[in-house]
C-alpha positions as a printed Julia matrix, in Angstrom:
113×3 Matrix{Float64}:
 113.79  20.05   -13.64
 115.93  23.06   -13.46
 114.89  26.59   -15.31
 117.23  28.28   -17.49
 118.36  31.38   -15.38
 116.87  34.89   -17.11
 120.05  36.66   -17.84
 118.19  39.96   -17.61
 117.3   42.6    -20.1
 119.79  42.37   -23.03
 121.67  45.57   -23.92
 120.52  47.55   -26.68
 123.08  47.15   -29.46
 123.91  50.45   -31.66
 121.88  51.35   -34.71
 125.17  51.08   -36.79
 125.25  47.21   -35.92
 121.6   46.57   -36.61
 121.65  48.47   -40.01
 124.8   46.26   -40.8
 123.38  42.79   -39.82
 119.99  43.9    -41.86
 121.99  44.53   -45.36
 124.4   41.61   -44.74
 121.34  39.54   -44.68
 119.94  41.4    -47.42
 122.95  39.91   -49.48
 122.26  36.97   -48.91
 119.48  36.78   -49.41
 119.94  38.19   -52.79
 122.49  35.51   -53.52
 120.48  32.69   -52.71
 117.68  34.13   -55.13
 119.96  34.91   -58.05
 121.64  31.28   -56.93
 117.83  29.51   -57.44
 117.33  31.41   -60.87
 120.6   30.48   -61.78
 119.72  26.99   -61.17
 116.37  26.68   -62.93
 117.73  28.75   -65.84
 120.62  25.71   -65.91
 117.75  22.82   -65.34
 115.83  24.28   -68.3
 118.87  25.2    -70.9
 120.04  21.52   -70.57
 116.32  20.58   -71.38
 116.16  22.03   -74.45
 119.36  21.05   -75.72
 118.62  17.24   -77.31
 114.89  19.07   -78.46
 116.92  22.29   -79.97
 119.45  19.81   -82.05
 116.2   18.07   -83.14
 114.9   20.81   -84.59
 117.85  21.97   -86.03
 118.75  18.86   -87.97
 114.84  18.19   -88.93
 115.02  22.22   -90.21
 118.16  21.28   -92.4
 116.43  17.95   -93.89
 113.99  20.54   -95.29
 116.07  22.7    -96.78
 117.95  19.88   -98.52
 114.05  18.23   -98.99
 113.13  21.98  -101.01
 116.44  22.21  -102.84
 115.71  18.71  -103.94
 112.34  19.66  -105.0
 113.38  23.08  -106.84
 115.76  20.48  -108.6
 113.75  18.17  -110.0
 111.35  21.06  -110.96
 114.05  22.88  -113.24
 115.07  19.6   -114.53
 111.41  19.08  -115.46
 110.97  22.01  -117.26
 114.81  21.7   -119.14
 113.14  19.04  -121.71
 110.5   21.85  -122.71
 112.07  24.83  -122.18
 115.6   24.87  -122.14
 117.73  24.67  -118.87
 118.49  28.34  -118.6
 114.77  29.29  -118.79
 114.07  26.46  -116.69
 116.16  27.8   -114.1
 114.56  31.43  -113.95
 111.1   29.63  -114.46
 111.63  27.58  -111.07
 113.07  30.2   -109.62
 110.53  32.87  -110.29
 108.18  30.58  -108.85
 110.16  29.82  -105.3
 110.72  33.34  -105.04
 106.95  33.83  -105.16
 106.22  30.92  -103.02
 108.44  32.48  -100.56
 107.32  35.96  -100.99
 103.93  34.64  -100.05
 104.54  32.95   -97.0
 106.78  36.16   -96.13
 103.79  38.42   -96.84
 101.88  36.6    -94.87
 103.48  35.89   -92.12
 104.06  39.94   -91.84
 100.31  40.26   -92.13
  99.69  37.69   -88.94
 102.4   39.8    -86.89
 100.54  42.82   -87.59
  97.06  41.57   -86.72
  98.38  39.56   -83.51
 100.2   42.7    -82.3
């Protein structure tokens, strides 16, 4: 079997050239990075689409689920007390339910950070 003929010691190319081919790989490099983030930032977005639309609808079914409530609550207390002072009563007490769950939800941010 024949050898491949050495074709000698290979001249030395100029500085200027290397330092070229070194940041023209560096781009690419840097492409094909930002081109696999890209990707897996894509992959991921379209994962949480169908659970993000989920959430959304199940978060407006409670809102119309606590409107209902505050409803029926100020319709309760119309018989006794009037509908106007019904209306305040309930929502005095949402407003307090709410600043509750605000105040403590502030509290748990403070001791967790």
């Amino acid at each position: 079997m024949l050898k491949p003929v050495d074709p000698g010691p290979q001249p030395e190319r100029p500085i200027g050239e290397l330092v070229h081919e070194i940041i023209e790989d560096g781009k690419a490099y840097a492409r094909a990075e930002f081109g696999l983030v890209k990707a897996i930032a894509t992959a991921k977005g379209k994962a949480l689409i169908l659970p993000a639309a989920l959430f959304g609808t199940a978060f407006i079914m409670a809102l119309a689920a606590v409107t209902a409530l505050a409803l029926g609550v100020v319709m309760a207390l119309a018989k006794f007390i009037g509908p106007l002072a019904a209306g305040f009563v309930g929502m005095i007490t949402f407003l307090a339910i709410t600043g509750g769950l605000g105040w403590w939800g502030v509290q748990r941010l403070r001791r967790d950070l």
